[in-house]
Each structure stands twice: as structure tokens, then as C-alpha cells.
N, C-alpha and C positions, 0 to 999 in steps of 0.2 A: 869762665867758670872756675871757682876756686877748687882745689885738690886738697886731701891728707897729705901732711908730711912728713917722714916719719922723725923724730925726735921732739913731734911738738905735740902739747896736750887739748886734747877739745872735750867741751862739757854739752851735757843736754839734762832734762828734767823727765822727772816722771810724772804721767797724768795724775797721780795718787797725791805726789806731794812735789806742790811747785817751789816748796821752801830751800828744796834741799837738792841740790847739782849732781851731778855724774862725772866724772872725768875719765877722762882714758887717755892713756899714751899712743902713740902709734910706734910702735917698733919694725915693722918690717912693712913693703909693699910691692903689691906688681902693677899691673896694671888692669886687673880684672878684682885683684882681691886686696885684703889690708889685713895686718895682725897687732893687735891694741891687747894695751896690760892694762886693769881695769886698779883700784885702788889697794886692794888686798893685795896685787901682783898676780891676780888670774889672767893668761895670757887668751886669748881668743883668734880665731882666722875666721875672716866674714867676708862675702862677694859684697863688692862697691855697686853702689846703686846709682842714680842720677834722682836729681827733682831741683824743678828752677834753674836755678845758676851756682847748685852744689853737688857737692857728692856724699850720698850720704849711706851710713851701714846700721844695721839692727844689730847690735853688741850682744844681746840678750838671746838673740832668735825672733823670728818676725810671728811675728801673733796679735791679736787685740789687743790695744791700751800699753804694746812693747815701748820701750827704749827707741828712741830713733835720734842717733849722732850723726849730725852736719858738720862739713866741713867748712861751713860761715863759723862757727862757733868755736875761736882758739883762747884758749887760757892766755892770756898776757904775762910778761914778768911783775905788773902793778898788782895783778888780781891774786896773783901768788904770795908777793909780799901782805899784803892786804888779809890773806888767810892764815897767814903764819904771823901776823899783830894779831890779829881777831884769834886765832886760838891760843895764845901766849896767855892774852887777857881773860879769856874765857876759863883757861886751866885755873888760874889765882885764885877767880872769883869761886869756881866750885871748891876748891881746896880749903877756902874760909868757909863755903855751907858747908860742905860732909864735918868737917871741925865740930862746928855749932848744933850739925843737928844727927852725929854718930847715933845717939841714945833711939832717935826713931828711923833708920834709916832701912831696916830692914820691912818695915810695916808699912812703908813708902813703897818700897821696891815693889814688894807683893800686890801692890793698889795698881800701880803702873804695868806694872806684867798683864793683870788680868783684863785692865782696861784697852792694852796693846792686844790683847787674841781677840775680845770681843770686838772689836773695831775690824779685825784684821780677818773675822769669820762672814762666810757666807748667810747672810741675813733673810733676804727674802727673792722669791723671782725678778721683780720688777727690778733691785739691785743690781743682780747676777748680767743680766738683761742690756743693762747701762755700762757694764764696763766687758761683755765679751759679743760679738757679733755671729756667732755660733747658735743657731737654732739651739730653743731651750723647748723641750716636747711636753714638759707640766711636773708637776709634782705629787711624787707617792706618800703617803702614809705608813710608817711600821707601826704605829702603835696603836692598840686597840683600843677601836672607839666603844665605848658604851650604849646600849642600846642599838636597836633592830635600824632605826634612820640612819645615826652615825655611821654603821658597819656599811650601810647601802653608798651612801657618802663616799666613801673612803675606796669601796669598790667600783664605782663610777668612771672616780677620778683616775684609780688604777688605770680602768677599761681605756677610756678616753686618750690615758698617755700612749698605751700601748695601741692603741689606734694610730697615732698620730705614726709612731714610730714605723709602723708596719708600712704605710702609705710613702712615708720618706724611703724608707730600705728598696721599695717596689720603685717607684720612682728611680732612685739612684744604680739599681742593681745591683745592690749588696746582698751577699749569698753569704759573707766570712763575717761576724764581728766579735768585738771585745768588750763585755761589759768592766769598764775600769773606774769601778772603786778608789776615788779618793777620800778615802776615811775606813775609821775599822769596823768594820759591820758587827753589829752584832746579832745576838739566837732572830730575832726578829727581822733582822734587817737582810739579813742571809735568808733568810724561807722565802722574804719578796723577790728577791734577786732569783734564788731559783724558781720561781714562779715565772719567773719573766723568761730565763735562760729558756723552761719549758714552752713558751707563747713560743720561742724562735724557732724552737725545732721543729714545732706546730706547725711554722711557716714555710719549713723547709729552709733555715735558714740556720747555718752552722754558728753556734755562740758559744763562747767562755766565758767566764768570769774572772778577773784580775783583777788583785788586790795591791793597788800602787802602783802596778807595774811600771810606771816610769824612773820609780828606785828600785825597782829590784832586778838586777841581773838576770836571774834564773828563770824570768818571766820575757824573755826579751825576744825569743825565738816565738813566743806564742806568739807575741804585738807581729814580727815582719809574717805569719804565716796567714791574720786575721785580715792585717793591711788597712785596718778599718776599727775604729772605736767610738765608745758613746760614754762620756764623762758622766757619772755615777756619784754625786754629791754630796752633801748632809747638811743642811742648816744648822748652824751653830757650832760646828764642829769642823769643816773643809775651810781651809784657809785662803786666801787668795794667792799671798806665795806659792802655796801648794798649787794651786790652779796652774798658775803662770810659769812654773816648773814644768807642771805637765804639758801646756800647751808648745814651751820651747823645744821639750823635746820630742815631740812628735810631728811638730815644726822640722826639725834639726833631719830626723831618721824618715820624712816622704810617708808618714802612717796619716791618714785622715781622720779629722773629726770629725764625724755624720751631725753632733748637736752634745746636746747635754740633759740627765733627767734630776732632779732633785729630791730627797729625802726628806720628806718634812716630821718633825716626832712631834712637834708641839702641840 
């Protein structure tokens, strides 16, 4: 079985983008754990795992669609040289394009930005679905439908989510949870959410609402006292970075995902 070592570099890929490698250092080790500087120079401490005939660590935090670094997989001195030619060459060449095309280059940037968040947003269930293994309990509606059908529609779908959710919590024996908002609710979006807050209490089942809570400090002692959370989405607007943030570090802090509900405004 091959080991980390520490002084040597090993790469893995992301399920998102096979084009483009990982590396990490390995700076320190014991025999249970390893501690890797990732490229930026973010250091990390991660328990060693086994699989096959390696050893292998979640750098990220272990979650759906995570990072998973093998210790078959070392940077060579070839593969090194090889990236410091390939980026030598590659700086030149863009230093002759930005040259050539300064006059549009901000009207580039702005195309590329927006077409990088839309790629990078939460699109639909059946997406959502494909890249997290976390019961997904359906999708609400903030926006008002028009007409007496739409509104029946929209409330249905409500009922049904919260159907679904009520039957998991009972199931589970969840008494504590966290509704965690990743995204900024707005007038609308905030009235369903306390709609919902009120179905729990309904149920006898203690809920809050958290807004990020896996950025914000101040929200931290809520997350250890709930123990328990239910990811709060938004099509078009919740990112998957965002996601993958929140799932590491609730991963990282022993807090549960029960599932996830989604927001749909469109």
C-alpha cells in the first residue's frame, strides 16, 4: 500500500472540472492524520483514510462530489517542469492577446463573469439531485402566481414539501432544526420561510432560521444547539461553491444534513 509523504506533492481532480488538477503538499504526518498546503498556501489537517492499495484524505472535507486525494497520485519532477514550460508559454501568449485586444477587454470580462455565476448557480432539482446525495424534499414557490389555479399550484407544492419533511423529521427524531438559508431572502421569500418556521412549531418541533450560517460567526452556537439542518436554496441565485462550503463545514463541525428544499421564483 502506497503512503503520503511528507515533502512530496500529490494531485486529484474535481468531478466539476476534469481539465484542471489539485495539488497539495504534504507537510507534516502521523500515522492517523496528514497536514497538506494546498496552492494558495492554505494549510489543512485531515484523518488518513484507506481504499485499495492507497491512502487516501478529503482536503476539502468529506461531502458529495468532495476532493478525494490518493496517495497513488505524486507530482513528478517531469510534470512540474512540464507546468512551469506550459505556463512560461502560456503567459506570452496572453500578454500578446490583452496587447491586441486592451480596447475590449473589459466587455469580455463582464460576458465571462456572468456566464461563470450562471454555470456556477443552482439551476434546477433534477441538477441539484446529480451532484449531492442529500435528500432533496421538492420545491417552494415565493412568487405570486396569478390566478386562483396558479396560487392552488404553488400551495400544493408547498403542502407536499412540507409533508415530505414532517414524515423525514418523525422518522429521524428530529425535535431541534436549522432552517439555513443559502441565499438572501427576500420580503417574499422570508414570509415562506416563516410559514414553514410556523408548520414546525405546529409539529412540536423546535426551528430557526439561519441566514449563511456557515459564514457567519454569530450564528454558530445556534447550528451546535440545533445539531441538525435543512439546506434552504434558491434557483438562480445559490451557488454551488456556496453549497460545497456549507456542506464542508458542517461536515468538518458533526451538524447533520437532514436533506435540502429549494426555492424556485421563476
Amino acid at each position: 500500500m502506497t503512503k503520503f509523504e511528507v515533502g512530496k506533492k500529490y494531485y486529484c481532480y474535481s468531478p466539476y472540472n476534469s481539465d484542471r488538477p489539485y495539488e497539495f503538499e504534504v507537510v507534516k504526518r502521523t500515522e492517523k492524520m496528514v497536514t497538506v498546503k494546498n496552492s494558495d498556501g492554505e494549510i489543512k489537517r485531515r484523518k488518513i483514510d484507506t481504499r485499495d492499495n492507497e491512502e487516501i484524505i478529503y482536503p476539502n472535507g468529506k461531502y458529495s462530489m468532495c476532493l478525494v486525494l490518493g496517495s497513488n497520485y505524486v507530482v513528478t519532477e517531469t510534470e512540474e517542469k512540464a507546468e512551469m514550460i506550459a505556463g512560461s508559454d502560456t503567459s506570452s501568449v496572453l500578454k500578446y492577446i490583452v496587447l491586441g485586444l486592451c480596447s475590449g477587454i473589459f466587455a469580455y470580462g463582464c460576458i465571462f463573469v456572468c456566464l461563470y455565476l450562471m454555470r456556477n448557480t443552482v439551476r434546477s432539482e433534477s441538477e441539484f439531485q446529480s451532484y449531492y446525495n442529500v435528500p432533496l424534499y421538492g420545491s417552494v414557490s415565493a412568487r405570486k402566481t396569478a390566478g386562483k389555479t396558479g396560487q392552488d399550484k404553488a400551495g400544493n407544492r408547498l403542502e407536499q414539501t412540507l409533508g415530505r419533511i414532517r414524515l423525514a423529521c418523525k422518522k429521524q427524531g428530529i425535535e431541534k432544526l436549522c432552517l439555513a438559508a443559502e441565499f438572501s431572502a427576500g420580503t417574499k421569500e422570508q414570509a415562506v420561510l416563516e410559514h414553514i418556521l410556523q408548520q414546525f412549531q405546529d409539529w412540536g418541533i423546535h426551528a430557526v432560521i439561519g441566514k449563511e450560517p456557515d459564514s457567519d460567526i454569530s450564528q454558530w452556537n445556534m447550528l451546535e444547539e440545533a445539531g441538525t439542518v435543512l439546506l434552504v436554496c434558491s434557483i438562480g441565485e445559490t451557488t454551488y461553491p456556496m453549497v460545497n462550503h456549507a456542506m464542508e463545514f458542517y461536515c468538518e463541525n458533526d451538524i447533520d444534513v437532514m436533506g435540502a428544499v429549494l426555492f424556485d421564483a421563476r
